[in-house]
NUTI-478749 format. One record per residue (C-alpha): residue number from 1; residue in one letter; x, y, z. Coordinates in Angstrom, 2 decimals, always signed. Example, Ala and Ser with C-alpha at 12.3 -4.5 7.8 and 13.67 -1.06 7.14 Angstrom:
REM NUTI-478749
1/A/+12.30/-4.50/+7.80
2/S/+13.67/-1.06/+7.14
REM end
This chain:
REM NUTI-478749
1/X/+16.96/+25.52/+59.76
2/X/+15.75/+22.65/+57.85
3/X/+17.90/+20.01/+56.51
4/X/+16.94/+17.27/+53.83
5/X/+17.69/+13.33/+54.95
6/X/+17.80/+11.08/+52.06
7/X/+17.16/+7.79/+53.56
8/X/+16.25/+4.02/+52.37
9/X/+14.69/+2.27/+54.54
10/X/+16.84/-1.02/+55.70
11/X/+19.97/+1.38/+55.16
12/X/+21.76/+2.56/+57.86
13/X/+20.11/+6.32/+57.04
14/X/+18.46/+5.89/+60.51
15/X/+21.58/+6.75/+62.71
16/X/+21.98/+10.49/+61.39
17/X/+17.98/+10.67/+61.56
18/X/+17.93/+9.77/+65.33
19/X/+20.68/+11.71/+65.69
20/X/+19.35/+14.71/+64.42
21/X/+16.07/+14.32/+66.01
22/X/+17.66/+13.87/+69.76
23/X/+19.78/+17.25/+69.37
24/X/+16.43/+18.53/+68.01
25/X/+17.12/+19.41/+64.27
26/X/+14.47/+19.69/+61.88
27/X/+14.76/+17.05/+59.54
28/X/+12.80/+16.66/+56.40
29/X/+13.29/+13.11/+55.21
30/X/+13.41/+12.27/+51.48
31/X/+13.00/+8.72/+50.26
32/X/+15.44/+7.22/+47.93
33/X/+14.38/+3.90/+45.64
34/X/+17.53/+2.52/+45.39
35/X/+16.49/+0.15/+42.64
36/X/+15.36/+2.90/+40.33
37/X/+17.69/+5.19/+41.69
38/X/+15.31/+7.90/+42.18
39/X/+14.42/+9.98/+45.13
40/X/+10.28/+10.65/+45.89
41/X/+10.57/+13.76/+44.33
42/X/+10.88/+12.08/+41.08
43/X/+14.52/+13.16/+40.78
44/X/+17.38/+11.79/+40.31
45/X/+19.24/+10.61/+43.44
46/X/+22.43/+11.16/+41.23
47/X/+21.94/+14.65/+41.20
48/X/+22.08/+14.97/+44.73
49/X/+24.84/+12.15/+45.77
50/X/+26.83/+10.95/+42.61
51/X/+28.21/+8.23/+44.75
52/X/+24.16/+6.75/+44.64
53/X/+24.83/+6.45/+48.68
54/X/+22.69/+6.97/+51.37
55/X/+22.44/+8.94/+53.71
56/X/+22.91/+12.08/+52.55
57/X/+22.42/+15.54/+54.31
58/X/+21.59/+18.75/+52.84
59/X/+21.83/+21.31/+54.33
60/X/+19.85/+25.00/+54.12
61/X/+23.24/+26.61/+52.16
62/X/+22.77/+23.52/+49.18
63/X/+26.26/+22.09/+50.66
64/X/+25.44/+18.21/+50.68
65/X/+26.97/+15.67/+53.25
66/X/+27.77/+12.48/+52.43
REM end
């Protein structure tokens, strides 16, 4: 199971990446631009968090945690 991390760095998005990585999750991380409000992928970080937040988890099912 692979979940997505979106993560800025200088945000607190670290703590759930540790985390995840000490109880040995796979953990793909995904950079958000909070300025432009886009993630790497060129998409919209709205479409995945409408609160424009980080972090945010999603997981394998498409059920985001914020």
């Amino acid at each position: 199971m692979i979940l997505k991390l979106y993560y800025s760095p200088g945000a607190c998005s670290l703590a759930p990446h540790i985390v995840a990585r000490e109880v040995g999750m796979a953990v793909s991380p995904v950079k958000v631009d909070l300025a432009t409000r886009l993630a790497e992928d060129g998409r919209p970080y709205a479409e995945v968090n409408p609160k424009g937040y980080v972090p945010a988890l999603r997981l394998p099912g498409g059920e985001v945690l914020t």
